[in-house]
C-alpha positions as CSV (number, residue, x, y, z in Angstrom):
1,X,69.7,49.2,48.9
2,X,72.9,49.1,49.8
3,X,74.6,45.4,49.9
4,X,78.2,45.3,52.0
5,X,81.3,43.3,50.1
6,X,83.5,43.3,52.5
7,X,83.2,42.4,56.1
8,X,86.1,43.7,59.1
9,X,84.9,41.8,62.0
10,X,83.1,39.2,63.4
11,X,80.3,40.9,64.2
12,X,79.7,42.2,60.7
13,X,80.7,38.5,59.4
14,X,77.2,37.3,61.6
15,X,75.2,40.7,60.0
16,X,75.7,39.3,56.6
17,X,72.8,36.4,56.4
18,X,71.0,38.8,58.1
19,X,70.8,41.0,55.3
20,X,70.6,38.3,52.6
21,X,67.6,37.0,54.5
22,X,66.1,40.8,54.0
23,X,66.9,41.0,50.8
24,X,63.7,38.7,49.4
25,X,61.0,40.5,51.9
26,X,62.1,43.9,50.7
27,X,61.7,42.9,47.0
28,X,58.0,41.4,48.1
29,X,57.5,44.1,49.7
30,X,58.6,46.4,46.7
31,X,56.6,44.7,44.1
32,X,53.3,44.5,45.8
33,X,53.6,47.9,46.0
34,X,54.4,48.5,42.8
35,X,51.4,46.3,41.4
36,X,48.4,47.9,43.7
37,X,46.3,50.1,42.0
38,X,44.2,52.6,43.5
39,X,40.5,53.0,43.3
40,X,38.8,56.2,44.4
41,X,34.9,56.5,45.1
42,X,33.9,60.1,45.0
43,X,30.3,60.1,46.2
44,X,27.9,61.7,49.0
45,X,25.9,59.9,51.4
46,X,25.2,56.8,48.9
47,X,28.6,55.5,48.7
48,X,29.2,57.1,52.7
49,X,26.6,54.0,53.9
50,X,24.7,56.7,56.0
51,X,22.6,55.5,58.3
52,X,24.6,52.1,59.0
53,X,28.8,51.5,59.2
54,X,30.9,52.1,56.2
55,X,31.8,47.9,56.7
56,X,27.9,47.5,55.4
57,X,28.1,49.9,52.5
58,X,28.4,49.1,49.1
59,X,31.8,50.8,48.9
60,X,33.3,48.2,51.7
61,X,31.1,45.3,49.3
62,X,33.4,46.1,46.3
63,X,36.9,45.9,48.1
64,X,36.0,42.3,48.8
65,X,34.9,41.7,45.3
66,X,38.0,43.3,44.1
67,X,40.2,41.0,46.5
68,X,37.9,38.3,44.9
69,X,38.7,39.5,41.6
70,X,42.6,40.2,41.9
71,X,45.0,42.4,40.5
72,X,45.9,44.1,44.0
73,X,43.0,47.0,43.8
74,X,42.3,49.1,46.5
75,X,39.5,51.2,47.7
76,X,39.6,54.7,48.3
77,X,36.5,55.7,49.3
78,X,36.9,59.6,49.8
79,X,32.3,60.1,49.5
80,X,30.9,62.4,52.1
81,X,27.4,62.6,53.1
82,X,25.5,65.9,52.1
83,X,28.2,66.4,49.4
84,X,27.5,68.1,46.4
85,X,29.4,67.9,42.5
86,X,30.6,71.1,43.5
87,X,32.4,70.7,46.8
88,X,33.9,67.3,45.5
89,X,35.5,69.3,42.4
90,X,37.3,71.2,44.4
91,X,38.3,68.1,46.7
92,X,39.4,66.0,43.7
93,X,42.6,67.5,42.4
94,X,44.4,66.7,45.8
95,X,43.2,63.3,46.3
96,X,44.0,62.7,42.5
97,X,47.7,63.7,43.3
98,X,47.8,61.8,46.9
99,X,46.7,58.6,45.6
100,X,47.5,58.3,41.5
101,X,44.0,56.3,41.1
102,X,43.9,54.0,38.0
103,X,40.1,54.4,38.1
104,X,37.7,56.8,39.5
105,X,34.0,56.5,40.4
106,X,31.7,59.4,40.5
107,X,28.5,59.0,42.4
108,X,27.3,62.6,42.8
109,X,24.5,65.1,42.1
110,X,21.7,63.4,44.2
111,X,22.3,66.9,46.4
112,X,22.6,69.2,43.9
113,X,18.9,68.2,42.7
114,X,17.3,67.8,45.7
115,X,19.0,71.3,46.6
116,X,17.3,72.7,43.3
117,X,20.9,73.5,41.8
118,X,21.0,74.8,38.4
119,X,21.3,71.5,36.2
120,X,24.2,73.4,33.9
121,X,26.3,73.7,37.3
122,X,25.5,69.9,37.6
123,X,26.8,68.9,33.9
124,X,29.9,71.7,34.6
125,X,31.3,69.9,37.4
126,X,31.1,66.4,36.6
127,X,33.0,66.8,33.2
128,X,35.5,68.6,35.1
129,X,36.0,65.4,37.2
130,X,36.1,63.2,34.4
131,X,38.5,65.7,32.7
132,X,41.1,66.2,35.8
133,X,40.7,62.2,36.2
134,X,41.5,61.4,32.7
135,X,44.8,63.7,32.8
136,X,46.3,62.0,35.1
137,X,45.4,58.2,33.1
138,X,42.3,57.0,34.8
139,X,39.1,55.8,33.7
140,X,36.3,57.3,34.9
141,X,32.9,55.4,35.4
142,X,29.9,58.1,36.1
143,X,26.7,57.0,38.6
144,X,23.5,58.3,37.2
145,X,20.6,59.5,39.9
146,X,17.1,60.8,39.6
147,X,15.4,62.7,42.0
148,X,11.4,62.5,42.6
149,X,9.0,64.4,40.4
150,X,7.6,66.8,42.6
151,X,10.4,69.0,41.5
152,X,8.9,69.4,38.3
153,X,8.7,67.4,35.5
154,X,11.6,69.7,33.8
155,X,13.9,69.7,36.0
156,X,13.8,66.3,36.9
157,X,13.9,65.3,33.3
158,X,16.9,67.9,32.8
159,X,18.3,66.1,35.9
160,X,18.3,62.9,34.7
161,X,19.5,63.4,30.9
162,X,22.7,65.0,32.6
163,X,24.4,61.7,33.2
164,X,23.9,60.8,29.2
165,X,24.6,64.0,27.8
166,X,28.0,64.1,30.2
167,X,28.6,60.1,29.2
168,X,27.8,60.4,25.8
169,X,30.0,64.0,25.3
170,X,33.6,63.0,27.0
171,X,32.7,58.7,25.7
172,X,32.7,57.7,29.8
173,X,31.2,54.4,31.4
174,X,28.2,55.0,32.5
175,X,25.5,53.1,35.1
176,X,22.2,55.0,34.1
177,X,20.8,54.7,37.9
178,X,22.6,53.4,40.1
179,X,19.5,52.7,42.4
180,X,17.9,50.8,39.7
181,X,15.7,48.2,41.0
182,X,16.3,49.6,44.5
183,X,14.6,53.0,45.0
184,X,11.2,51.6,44.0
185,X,11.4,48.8,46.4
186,X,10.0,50.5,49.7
187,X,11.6,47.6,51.9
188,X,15.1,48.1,50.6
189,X,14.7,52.1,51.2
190,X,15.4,54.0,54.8
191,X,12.4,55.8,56.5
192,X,13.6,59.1,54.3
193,X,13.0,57.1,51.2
194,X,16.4,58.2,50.0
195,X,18.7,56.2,51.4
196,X,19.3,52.5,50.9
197,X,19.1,49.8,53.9
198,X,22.2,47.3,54.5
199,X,19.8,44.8,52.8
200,X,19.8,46.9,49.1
201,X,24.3,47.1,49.4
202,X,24.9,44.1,47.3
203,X,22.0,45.4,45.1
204,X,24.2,48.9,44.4
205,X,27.4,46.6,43.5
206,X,25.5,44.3,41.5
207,X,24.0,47.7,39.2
208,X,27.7,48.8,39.5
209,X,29.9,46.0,39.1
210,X,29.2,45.1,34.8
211,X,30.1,48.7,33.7
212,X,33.2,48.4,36.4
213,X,34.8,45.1,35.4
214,X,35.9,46.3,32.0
215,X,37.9,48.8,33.5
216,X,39.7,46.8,36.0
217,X,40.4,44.5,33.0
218,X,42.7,47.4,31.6
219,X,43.0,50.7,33.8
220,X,45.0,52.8,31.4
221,X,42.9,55.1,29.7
222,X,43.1,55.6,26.2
């Protein structure tokens, strides 16, 4: 910013307090930016609330818990429904660089098994996220799904150990399945029996939130 010293008229003379008065809202303004720290959600239709607004979702549930919780974090919620591990590998290294997140959620690979992908692609592509995350200092909390047993009790097994076997290989947080308690539960489920209703939201948060809070706590990876 630059501050005048030396004032030739009146009319600059009356601009002065003017400026001193600016002085303090631009330095507000400046630090606030400085301490926000980014959040970004990259899921599929899970984290995109299908089948209700994004204001009922989970995803919208944790920005008001994080305002709850402080430290200035904020939400990007970059999920699209249908989206697979693959196409949001390819989508991640320019909304890493657009948005500098100090964390980063990965809710994926519900479509990838219900697609029949081949579970190595799977396990490929989420360590790549957590890889291309951690460069750039985040921490990296990975979403576990299952899909139903009619697709074989291999694959779905195979499925479901991806999660670990990703968790367990590059040491990242981990929620086991994040529709715990929920996908069971016809009455919290949509007619498709995939989706969750409005009613299961806080439910997805509440299975999300104890592996997330130690990462707000301190978001620089080590």
């Amino acid at each position: 910013m630059i501050i005048a010293t030396r004032t030739t008229s009146c009319r600059g003379r009356r601009r002065l307090p003017l400026l001193l008065l600016l002085i303090p809202l631009l330095l507000t303004a400046g630090a606030q930016a400085q301490t926000q720290k980014n959040l970004l959600l990259m899921g599929d239709s899970i984290s995109a609330a299908y089948g209700m607004s994004l204001q009922q979702g989970w995803a919208a549930r944790l920005q008001v818990r994080l305002q709850e919780f402080g430290g200035g974090w904020q939400v990007i919620n970059a999920s699209i429904s249908g989206e697979t591990s693959a196409g949001a590998a390819a989508r991640l290294p320019a909304l890493l660089e657009a948005h500098r997140p100090a964390v980063v959620i990965i809710e994926l690979g519900g479509n990838d098994g219900l697609r029949g992908y081949p579970i190595a692609q799977l396990r490929q592509n989420l360590q790549q996220m957590v890889l291309q995350s951690r460069q750039i200092g985040a921490r990296v909390l990975l979403l576990g799904m299952e899909i139903p047993p009619n697709y074989g009790a291999r694959y779905t097994q195979m499925f479901r150990e991806t999660y670990s076997l990703v968790s367990n290989s590059l040491q990242t947080a981990l929620v086991p399945f994040m529709l715990e308690g929920v996908a069971t539960h016809t009455e919290l489920m949509q007619e498709d029996g995939i989706h969750p209703r409005v009613e299961a939201q806080s439910l997805l948060l509440d299975n999300v939130w104890p592996q997330l809070a130690p990462l707000l706590e301190d978001p620089v990876d080590g």
